[in-house]
N, C-alpha and C positions, 0 to 999 in steps of 0.2 A: 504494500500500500504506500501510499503517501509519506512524508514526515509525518503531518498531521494524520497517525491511523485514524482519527473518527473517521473522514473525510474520505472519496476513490474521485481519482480523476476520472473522466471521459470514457481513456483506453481500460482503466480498470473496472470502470463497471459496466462496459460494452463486453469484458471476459467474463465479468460475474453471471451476464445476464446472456453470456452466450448470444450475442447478435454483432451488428456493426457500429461503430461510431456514427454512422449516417441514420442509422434506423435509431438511435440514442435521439439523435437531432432530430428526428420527423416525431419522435415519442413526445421530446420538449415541446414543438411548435403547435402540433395536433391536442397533445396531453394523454392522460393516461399512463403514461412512464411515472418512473419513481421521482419523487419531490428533489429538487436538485436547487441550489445555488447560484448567484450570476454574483462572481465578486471579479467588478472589469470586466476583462475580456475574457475571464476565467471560469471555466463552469466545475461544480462541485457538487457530490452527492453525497449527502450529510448519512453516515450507514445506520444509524439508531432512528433516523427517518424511512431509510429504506426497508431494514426489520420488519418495522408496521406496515408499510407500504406492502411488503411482501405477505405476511399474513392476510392484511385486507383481502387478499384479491388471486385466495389461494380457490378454485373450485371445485368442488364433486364431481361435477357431468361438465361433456363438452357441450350440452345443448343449453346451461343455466348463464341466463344474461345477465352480464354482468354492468351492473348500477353505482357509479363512482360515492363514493362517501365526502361531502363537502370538509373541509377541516381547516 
């Protein structure tokens, strides 16, 4: 991780989440990715935010729609 472990860059949590830096970005711009950070030009993904993020939006069936929780 990072200096700061709380925190995964970009490239780390594009490995975490097993996808691309680019689909990381269409995640941010669209939503629905994990709660992330804009500090400058630097993007950050705070991981004690992504935990809950990850539990939220763990599901049973692939057929159950899933409905963001406001927070």
């Amino acid at each position: 991780m990072t200096s700061s472990s709380s925190h995964a860059t970009v490239e780390e949590m594009a490995q975490i989440l097993q996808v691309t830096p680019s689909k990381l970005a269409q995640l941010r711009y669209k939503g629905g990715g994990p709660p992330f950070l804009r500090l400058g030009r630097q993007i950050r993904y705070p991981l004690d935010k992504f935990d809950a993020w990850e539990k939220d939006n763990i599901l049973i069936r692939t057929d159950t729609r899933f409905i963001p929780t406001e927070r």
